[in-house]
C-alpha positions as a printed NumPy array, in Angstrom:
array([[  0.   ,   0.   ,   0.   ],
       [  1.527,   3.624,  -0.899],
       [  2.091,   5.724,   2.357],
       [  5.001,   7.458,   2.271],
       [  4.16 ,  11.084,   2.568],
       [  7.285,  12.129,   0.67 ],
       [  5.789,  10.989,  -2.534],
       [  2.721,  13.959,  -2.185],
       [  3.729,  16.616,  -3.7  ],
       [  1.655,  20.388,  -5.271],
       [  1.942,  21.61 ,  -8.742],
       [  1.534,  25.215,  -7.624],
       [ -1.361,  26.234,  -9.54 ],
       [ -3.247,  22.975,  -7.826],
       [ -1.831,  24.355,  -3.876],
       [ -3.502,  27.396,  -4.717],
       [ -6.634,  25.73 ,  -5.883],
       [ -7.099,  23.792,  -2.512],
       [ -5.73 ,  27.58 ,  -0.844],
       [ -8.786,  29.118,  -2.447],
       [-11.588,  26.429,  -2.226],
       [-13.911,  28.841,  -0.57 ],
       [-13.581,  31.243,  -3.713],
       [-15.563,  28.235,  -5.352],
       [-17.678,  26.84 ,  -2.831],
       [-19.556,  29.904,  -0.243],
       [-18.227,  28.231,   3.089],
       [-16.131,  25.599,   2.297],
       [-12.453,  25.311,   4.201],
       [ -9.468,  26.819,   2.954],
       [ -6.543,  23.951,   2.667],
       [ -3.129,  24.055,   3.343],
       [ -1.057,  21.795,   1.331],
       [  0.949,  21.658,   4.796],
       [ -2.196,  19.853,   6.209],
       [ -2.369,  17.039,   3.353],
       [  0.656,  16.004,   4.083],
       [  0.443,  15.842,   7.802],
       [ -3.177,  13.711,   6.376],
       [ -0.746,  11.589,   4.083],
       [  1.708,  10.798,   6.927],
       [ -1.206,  10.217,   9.633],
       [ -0.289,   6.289,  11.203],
       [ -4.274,   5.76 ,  10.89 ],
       [ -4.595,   7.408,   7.574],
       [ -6.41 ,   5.502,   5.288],
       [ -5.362,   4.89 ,   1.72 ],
       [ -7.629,   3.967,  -1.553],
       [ -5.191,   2.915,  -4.283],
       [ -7.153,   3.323,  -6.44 ],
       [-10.052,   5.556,  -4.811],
       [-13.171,   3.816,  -6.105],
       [-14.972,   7.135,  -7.315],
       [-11.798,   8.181,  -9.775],
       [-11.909,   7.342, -13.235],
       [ -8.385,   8.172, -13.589],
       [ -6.873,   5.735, -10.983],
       [ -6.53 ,   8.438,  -8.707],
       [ -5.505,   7.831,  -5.004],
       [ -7.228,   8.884,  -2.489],
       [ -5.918,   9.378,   1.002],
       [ -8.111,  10.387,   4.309],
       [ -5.679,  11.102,   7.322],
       [ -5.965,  13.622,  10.05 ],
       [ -3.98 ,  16.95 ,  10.121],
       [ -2.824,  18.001,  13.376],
       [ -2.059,  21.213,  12.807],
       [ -5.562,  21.724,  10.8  ],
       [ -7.384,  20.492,  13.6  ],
       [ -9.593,  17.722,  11.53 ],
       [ -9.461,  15.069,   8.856],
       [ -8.575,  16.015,   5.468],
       [ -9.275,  13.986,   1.558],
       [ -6.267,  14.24 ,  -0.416],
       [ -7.071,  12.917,  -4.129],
       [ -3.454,  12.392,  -5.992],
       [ -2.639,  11.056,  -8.823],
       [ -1.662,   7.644,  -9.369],
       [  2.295,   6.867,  -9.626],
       [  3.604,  10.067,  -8.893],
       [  1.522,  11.182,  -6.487],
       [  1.124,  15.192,  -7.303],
       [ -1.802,  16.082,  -5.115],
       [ -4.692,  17.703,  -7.15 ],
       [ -6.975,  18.138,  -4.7  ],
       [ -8.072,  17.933,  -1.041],
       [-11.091,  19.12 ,   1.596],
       [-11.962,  18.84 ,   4.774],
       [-13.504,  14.98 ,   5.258],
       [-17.294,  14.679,   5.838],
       [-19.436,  12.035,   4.82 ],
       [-18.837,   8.504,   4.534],
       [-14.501,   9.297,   4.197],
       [-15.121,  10.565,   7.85 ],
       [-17.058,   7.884,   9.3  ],
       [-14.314,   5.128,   7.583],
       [-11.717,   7.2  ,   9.5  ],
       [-13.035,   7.63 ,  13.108],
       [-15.384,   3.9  ,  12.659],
       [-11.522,   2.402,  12.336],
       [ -9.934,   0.979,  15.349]])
């Protein structure tokens, strides 16, 4: 399984998308590409290689960010890992990661 949190990595353009996610969506949480990879590196994280939903083979990675405060989704691409995108976790990625353990 792919865990290593050196592999995540931002394309700037896509660490300012996740920096401005509340430009898009009225309310949503800001993300700092600081936080996925505190997510990425989280010992309980959990790790979809491939995430089910992508169509690409995208992974998707749901770990919680210390310095954030809460769990964050991280979707990356597959292989080299470049993160392109990530939110704070609701829904059913938030009840896998606090129903584990």
């Amino acid at each position: 399984m792919w865990g290593v949190v050196e592999d995540l990595w931002w394309r700037d353009e896509d660490a300012d998308y996740i920096r401005r996610r509340s430009d898009r969506y009225p309310g949503a949480t800001n993300i700092d590409p600081d936080w996925t990879l505190e997510a990425a590196s989280d010992p309980r994280r959990i790790v979809h290689d491939p995430d089910p939903k992508s169509r690409t083979g995208a992974v998707r990675i749901v770990g919680f960010s210390r310095s954030a405060g809460f769990v964050v989704t991280v979707i990356a691409t597959g292989g080299v890992h470049a993160g392109v995108t990530a939110w704070k976790s609701s829904g059913a990625d938030l009840r896998d990661y606090e129903g584990q353990g």
